[in-house]
N, C-alpha and C positions, 0 to 999 in steps of 0.2 A: 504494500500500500504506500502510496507516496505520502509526500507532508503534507501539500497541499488537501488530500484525502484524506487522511488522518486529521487536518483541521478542521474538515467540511463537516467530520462525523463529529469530532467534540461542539459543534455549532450548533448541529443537531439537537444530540443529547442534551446540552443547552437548555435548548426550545423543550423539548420532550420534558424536562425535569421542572422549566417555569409554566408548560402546560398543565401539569399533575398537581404541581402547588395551588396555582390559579386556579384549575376547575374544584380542587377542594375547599378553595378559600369563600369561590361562589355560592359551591352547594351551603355548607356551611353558614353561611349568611344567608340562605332565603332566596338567591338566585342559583334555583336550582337547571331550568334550562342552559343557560349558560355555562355552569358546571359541566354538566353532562356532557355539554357540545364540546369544551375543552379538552374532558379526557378521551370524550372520542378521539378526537384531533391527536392527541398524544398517541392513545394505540396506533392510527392510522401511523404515521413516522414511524414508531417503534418498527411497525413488521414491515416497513420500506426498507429501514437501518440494515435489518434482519440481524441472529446471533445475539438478541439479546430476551432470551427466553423469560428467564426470570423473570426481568424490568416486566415485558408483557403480561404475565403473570399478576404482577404484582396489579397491574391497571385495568387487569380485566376483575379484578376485586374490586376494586375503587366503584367501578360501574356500577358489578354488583350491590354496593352496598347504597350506592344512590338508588336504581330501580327499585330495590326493596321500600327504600322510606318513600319511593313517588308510590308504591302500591303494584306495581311491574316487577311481580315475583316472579313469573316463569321467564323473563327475559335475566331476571337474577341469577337463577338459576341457574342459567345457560353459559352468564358470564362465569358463574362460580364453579361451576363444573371445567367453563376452557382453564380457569384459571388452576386450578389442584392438578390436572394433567400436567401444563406446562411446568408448574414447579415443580409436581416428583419427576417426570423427565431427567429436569437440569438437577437439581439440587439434593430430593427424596423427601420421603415422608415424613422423615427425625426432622427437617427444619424447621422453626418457630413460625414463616411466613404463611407455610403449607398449616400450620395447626390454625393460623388465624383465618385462614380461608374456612378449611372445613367447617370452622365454627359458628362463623358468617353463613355459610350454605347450611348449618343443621338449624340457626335460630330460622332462619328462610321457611324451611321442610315443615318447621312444627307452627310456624303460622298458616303455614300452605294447609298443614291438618286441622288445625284450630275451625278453619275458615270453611273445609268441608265439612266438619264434626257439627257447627253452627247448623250449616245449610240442609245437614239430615236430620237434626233434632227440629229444627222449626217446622220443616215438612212433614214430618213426623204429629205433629201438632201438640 
């Protein structure tokens, strides 16, 4: 890789690492579209970058964790799922980022149940 490329990519990551800050700084304050459209924007670069599994990982948590508070669980879900693949990949299941995921994805599951278990008792009458 040349220097010139080698600079282009820390320019990047840059951008990538003040989009993840920003979109959580958004959601976090109340601007959650915005948020969201940041860390999108982040993964999008990320898998341009490519080779950095982890970082992906890590941002397809972030998403997760926003969908869930907008009420967009099965799209949480989906993140939280790409996200646990890509870290045991790279990293394995002993690491702490992989146990914050899981953990995020099982609070997800038992609201997902919660929200069935409601909708058969009330039908249920």
């Amino acid at each position: 890789m040349s220097d010139e490329a080698r600079r282009e990519r820390c320019r990047a990551l840059r951008r990538v690492a003040g989009l993840c800050r920003g979109g959580m700084r958004a959601f976090e304050s109340g601007q959650g579209p915005l948020g969201e459209r940041m860390t999108r924007d982040a993964l999008d670069l990320v898998r341009a970058l490519g080779g950095l599994t982890v970082l992906e990982g890590r941002i397809h948590n972030n998403l997760g964790v926003m969908l869930h508070c907008f009420g967009r669980r099965e799209e949480a879900q989906d993140h939280y799922y790409t996200a646990l693949r890509l870290i045991r990949e790279r990293a394995g299941r002993d690491c702490r980022l992989y146990r914050v995921v899981e953990g995020n994805c099982r609070k997800t599951l038992a609201r997902e149940l919660d929200s069935a278990m409601q909708a058969i008792l009330g039908a249920a009458g």
